[in-house]
N, C-alpha and C positions, 0 to 999 in steps of 0.2 A: 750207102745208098747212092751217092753221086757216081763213085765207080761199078754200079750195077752187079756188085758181087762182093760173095762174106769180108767182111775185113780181117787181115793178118794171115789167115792162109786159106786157098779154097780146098786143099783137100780136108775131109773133117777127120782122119788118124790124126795130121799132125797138125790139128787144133787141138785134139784132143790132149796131145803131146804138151804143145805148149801149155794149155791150163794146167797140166798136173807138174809142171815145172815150176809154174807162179805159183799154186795152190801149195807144193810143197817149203818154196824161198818163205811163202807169210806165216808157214808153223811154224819153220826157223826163227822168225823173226826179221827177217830179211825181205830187200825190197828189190826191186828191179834197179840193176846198176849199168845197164845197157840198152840201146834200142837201135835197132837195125829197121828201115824203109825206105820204101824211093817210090818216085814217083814213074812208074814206067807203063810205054807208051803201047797197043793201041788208048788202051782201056782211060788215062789220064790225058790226052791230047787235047781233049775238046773243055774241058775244064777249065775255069779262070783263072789268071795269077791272083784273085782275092779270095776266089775260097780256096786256092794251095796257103797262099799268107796265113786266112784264119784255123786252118787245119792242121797247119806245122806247131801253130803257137799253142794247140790242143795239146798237139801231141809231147809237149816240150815233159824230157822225163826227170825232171825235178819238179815237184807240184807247185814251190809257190815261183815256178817262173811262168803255170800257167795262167792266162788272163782272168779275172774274176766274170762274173755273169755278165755283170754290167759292162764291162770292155768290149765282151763278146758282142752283147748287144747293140754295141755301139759301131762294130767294125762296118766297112762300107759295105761288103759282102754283106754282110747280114741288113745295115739300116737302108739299103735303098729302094 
C-alpha cells in the first residue's frame, strides 16, 4: 500500500510463480532460506527512513528476528 502497487511482483504469472514455489517448499517441509528486495526508486523515494526501518524489520526472514506486535506498535513510525 505505501508503494501504490502489489507487493513482490506486479506481474500476476510470476506471482503466481512464486506462491507455487512457497506453496511447494511448505509440502516439503521446507521454509524460505532466502529473500531478495530493494528498495527502488521512482515508486520508494518519497517514503520515510521510519517506515523503510519498520518495514525491513517485517520483512527480516528468520521469524523470531521479527519484532513482536508490541514493538511494532511502539516504533516511531507507527506511535506518532
Amino acid at each position: 500500500m505505501l508503494g501504490g502497487f502489489m507487493p513482490f511482483a506486479a506481474d500476476q504469472r510470476r506471482f503466481a510463480s512464486q506462491v507455487r514455489v512457497l506453496r511447494r517448499a511448505q509440502e516439503e517441509g521446507r521454509s524460505a532460506t532466502r529473500a531478495i528486495f530493494g528498495w527502488f526508486p521512482p515508486r520508494w523515494c518519497n517514503l520515510s527512513v521510519g517506515a523503510i526501518s519498520l518495514i525491513d524489520s517485517l520483512l527480516a526472514l528468520n521469524p523470531r528476528e521479527r519484532p513482536s506486535v508490541a514493538t511494532v506498535l511502539q516504533h516511531p513510525w507507527i506511535s506518532r
